[in-house]
C-alpha positions as CSV (number, residue, x, y, z in Angstrom):
1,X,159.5,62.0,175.0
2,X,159.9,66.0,175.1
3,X,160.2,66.3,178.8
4,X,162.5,63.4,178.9
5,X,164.9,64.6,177.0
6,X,165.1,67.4,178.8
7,X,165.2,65.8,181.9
8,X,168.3,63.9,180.6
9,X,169.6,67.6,180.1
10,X,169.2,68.4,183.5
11,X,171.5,65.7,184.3
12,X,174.2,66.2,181.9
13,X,176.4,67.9,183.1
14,X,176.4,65.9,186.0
15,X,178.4,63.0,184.0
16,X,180.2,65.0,181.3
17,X,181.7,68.2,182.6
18,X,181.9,69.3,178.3
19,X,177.8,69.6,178.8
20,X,178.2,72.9,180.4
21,X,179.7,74.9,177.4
22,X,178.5,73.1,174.2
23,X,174.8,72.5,176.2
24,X,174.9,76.5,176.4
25,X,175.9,77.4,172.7
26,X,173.3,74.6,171.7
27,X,170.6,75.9,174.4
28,X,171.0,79.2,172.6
29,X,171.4,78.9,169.1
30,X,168.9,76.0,168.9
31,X,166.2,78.6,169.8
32,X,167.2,80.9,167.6
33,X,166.7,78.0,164.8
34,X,163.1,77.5,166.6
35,X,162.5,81.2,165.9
36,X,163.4,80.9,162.1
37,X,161.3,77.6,161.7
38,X,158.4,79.1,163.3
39,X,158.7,81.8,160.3
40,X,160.1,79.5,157.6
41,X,159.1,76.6,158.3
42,X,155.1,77.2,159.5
43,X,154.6,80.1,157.8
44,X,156.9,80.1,154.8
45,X,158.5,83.6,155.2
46,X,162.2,83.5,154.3
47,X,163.7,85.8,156.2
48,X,167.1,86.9,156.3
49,X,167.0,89.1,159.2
50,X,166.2,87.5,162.1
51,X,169.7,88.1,163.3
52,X,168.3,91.6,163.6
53,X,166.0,90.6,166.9
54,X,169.2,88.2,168.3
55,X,171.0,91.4,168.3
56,X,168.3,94.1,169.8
57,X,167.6,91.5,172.7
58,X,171.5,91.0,173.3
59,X,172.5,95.0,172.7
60,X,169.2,95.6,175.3
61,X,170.0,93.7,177.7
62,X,173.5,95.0,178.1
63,X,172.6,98.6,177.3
64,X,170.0,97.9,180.4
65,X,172.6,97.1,182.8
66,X,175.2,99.1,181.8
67,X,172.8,102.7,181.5
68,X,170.2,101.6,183.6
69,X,171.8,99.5,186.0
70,X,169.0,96.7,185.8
71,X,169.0,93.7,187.8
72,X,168.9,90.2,185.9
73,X,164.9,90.0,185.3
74,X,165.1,93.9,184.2
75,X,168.0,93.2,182.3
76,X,166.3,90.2,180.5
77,X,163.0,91.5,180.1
78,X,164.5,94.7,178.5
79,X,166.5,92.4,175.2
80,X,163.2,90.6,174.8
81,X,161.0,93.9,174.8
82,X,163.3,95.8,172.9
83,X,163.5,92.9,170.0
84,X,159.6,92.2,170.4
85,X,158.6,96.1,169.6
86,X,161.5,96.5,166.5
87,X,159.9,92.7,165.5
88,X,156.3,94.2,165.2
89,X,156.9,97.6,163.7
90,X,159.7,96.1,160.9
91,X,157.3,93.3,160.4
92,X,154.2,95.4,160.2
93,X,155.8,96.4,156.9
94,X,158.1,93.6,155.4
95,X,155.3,91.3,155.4
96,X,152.9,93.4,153.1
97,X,155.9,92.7,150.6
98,X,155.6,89.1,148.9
99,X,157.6,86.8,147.4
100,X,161.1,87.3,147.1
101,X,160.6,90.8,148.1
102,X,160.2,89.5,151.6
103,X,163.6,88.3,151.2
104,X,165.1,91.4,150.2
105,X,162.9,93.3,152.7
106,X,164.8,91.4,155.7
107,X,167.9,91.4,154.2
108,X,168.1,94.8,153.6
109,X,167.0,95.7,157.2
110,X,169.8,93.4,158.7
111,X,172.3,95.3,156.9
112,X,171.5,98.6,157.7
113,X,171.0,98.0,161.3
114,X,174.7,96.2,161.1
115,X,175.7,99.5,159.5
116,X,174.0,101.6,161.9
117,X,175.6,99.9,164.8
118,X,179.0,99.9,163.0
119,X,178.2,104.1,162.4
120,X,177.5,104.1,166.0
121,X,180.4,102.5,167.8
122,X,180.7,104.7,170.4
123,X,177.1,103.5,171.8
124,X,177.4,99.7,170.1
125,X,181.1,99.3,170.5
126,X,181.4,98.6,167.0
127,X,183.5,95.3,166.3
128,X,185.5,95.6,169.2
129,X,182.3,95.2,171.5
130,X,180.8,96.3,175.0
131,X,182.1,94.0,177.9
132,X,180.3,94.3,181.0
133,X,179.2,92.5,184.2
134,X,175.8,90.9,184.5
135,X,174.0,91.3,187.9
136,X,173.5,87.8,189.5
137,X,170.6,86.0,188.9
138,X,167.9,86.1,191.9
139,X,166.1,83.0,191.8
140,X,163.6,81.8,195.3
141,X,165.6,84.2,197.7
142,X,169.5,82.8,196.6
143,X,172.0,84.8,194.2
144,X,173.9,82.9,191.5
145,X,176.5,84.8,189.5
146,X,176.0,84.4,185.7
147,X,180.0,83.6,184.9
148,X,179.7,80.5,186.5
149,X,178.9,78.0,183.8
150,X,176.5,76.2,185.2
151,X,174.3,78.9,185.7
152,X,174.8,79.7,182.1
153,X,173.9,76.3,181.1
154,X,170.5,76.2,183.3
155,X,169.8,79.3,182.2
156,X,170.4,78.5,178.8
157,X,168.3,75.4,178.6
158,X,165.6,77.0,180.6
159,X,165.3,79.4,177.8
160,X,165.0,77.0,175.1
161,X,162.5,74.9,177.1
162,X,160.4,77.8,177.1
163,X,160.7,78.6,173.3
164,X,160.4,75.1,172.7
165,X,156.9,74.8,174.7
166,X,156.0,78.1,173.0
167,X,156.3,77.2,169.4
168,X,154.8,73.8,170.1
169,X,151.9,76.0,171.8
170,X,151.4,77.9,168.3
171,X,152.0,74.6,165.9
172,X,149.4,72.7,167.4
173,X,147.0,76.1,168.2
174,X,144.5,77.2,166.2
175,X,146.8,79.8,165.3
176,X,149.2,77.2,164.3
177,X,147.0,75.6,161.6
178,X,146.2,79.2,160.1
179,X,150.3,79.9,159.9
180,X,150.1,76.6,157.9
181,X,147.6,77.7,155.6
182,X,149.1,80.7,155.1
183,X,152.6,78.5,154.0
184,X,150.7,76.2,151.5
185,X,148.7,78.7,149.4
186,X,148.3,82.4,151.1
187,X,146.0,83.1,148.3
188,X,143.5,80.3,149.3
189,X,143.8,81.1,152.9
190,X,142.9,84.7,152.0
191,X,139.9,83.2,150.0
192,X,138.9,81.2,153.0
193,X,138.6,84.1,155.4
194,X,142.0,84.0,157.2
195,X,143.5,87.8,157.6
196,X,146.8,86.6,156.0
197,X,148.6,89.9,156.8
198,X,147.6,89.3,160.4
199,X,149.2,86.2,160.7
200,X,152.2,86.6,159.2
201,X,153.1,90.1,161.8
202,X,151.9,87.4,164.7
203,X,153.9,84.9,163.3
204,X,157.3,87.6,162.7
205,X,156.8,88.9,166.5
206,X,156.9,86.0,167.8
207,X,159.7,85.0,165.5
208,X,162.0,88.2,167.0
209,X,160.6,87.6,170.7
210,X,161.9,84.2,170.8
211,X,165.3,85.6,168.5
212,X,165.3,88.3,171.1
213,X,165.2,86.1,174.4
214,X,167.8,84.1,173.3
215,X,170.2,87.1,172.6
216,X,169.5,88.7,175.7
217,X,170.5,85.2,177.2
218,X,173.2,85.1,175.1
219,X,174.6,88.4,176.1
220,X,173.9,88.2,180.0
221,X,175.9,84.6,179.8
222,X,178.9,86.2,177.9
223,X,179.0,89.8,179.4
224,X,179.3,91.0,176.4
225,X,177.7,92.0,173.0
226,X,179.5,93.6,169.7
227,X,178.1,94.9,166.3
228,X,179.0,91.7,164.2
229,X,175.6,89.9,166.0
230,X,173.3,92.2,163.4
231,X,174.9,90.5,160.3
232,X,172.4,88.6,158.1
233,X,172.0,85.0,158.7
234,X,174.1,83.1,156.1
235,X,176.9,85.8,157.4
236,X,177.3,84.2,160.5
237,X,179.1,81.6,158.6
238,X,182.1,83.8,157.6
239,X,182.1,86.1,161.1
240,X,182.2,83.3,163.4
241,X,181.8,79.6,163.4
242,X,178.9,79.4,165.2
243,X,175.7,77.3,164.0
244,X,174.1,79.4,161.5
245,X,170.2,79.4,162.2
246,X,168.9,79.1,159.1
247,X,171.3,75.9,157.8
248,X,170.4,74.1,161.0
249,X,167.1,74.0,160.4
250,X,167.1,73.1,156.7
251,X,169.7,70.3,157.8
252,X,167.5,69.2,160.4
253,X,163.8,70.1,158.5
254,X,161.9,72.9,158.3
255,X,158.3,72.5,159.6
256,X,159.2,70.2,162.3
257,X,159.6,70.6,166.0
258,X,162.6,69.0,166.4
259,X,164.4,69.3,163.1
260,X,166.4,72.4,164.1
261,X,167.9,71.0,167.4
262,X,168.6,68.1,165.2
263,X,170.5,70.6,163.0
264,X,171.9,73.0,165.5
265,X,174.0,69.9,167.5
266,X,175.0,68.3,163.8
267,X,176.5,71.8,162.9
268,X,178.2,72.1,166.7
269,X,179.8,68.6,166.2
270,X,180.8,69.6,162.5
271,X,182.3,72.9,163.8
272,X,184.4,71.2,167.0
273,X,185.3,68.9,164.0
274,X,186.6,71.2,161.7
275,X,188.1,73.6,164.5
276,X,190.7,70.5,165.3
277,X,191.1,69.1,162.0
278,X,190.9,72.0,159.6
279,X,189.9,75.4,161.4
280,X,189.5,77.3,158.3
281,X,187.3,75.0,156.8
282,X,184.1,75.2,157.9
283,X,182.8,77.8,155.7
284,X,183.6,75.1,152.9
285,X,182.0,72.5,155.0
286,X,178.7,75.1,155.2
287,X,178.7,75.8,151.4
288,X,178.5,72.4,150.5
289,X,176.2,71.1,153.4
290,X,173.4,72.8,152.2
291,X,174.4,72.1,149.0
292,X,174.0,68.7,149.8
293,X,170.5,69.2,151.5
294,X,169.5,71.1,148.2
295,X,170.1,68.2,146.0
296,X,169.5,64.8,148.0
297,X,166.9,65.7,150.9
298,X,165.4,69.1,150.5
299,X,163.1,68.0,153.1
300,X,166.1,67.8,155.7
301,X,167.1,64.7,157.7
302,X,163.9,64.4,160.0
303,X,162.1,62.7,157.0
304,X,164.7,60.1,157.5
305,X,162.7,58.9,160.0
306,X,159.0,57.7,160.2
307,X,157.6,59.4,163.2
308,X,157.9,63.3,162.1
309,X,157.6,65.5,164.9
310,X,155.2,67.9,162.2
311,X,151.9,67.7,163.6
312,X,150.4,66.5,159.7
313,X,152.4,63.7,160.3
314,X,151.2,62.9,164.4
């Protein structure tokens, strides 16, 4: 069923030309919410700063074309290493801290990179942002340029078939069964041998890889990147009216595979919704959505239906 819906996304655009730009901010943001599940909603880290990684991979992709002067792969590769190392060394810490510490931990870290890249806006930008132009993609000997939009659609949804396979790689690993341990009862998985600390850095560096390819995506596809990105998630709400990670997948359900896509388009319809009928509304609309999810179906929408895509349920 996976690999049909994607191949039904291949063919999208195909018969709606609108595919093209809300398949891309969907692509994009929907594997960011994949990155926070696979922390949240597998290993039961609530982290705040995943917006963090998002940023690194879009600020080093752009700082790699622009200082560098890297072609597409270098240009990629450099956002997802840059966001991968940061992910490890800030994790290797923050998740020594428990409980709502962990919370703090990330939250605090967002906001001081966001400052730092405010302090620095000669390098970052600042608010105001670094525009540049993204080398074509090379792909089997043939050049596509990146600001047409179907390239940045393909590109986009090859990105979040690739996190998509990855995370369902981890869930139903080994490794993925650990992560779960660790979520239910980190004490007993300690007691039963697991090297809990380990876990939780594999399970945070893959969390900002996965953040970071998708900003590095992001920014290559836009030509362009801007301080605002490093803002805590929950922040997103009141900078910009994109999807906000971390609401998408408690809309949709944390610990399931497709729960935050399920979240990510429902927040993309609500904010095309509110953007003709009441543009300043969504923030409301945000407030009281997970408001909503908090009182009536804390388990988010996907246990509306009977077949979970969480592997305890398959």
């Amino acid at each position: 069923m996976s690999w049909m819906l994607f191949a039904i996304a291949l063919i999208l655009p195909w018969v709606w030309s609108g595919a093209l730009f809300w398949g891309t901010n969907f692509s994009l943001w929907g594997l960011v919410a994949l990155a926070w599940n696979l922390l949240y909603g597998y290993t039961g880290l609530l982290s705040l700063g995943l917006g963090v990684y998002f940023a690194l991979g879009a600020y080093g992709a752009a700082f790699a074309v622009i200082y560098a002067h890297a072609n597409f792969a270098g240009a990629l590769i450099s956002g997802v290493a840059l966001a991968s190392l940061v992910g490890l060394l800030v994790g290797w810490g923050s998740v020594r801290v428990l409980g709502y510490g962990f919370v703090v931990v990330t939250l605090v870290t967002a906001l001081i990179f966001y400052l730092l890249a405010l302090g620095a806006d000669a390098l970052t930008g600042g608010e105001d942002g670094l525009s540049f132009r993204a080398p074509p993609l090379s792909l089997l000997g043939l050049e596509f340029n990146v600001s047409d939009l179907s390239v940045r659609y393909y590109l986009a949804l090859a990105a979040l078939a690739l996190g998509w396979s990855v995370v369902r790689w981890v869930v139903f690993s080994p490794l993925g069964l650990a992560l779960r341990a660790v979520r239910e009862n980190d004490r007993r998985a300690a007691f039963l041998g697991y090297d809990v600390i380990r876990l939780k850095w594999v399970s945070f560096g893959i969390s900002g890889a996965l953040a970071g390819l998708a900003g590095a995506v992001w920014a290559l596809s836009k030509e362009y990147v801007r301080a605002g990105l490093f803002q805590p998630f929950g922040a997103f709400v009141a900078a910009q009216p994109e999807p906000d990670p971390l609401i998408a997948v408690l809309l949709g359900g944390a610990g399931t595979l497709w729960g935050p896509l399920w979240g990510t388009a429902i927040l993309l319809a609500l904010r095309e919704l509110f953007i003709l009928l009441w543009p300043h509304g969504y923030a409301l609309a945000m407030g009281a959505i997970i408001l909503a999810i908090v009182r009536y179906r804390p388990e988010g929408l996907s246990s509306l239906f009977k077949r979970s895509s969480s592997p305890s349920a398959m």
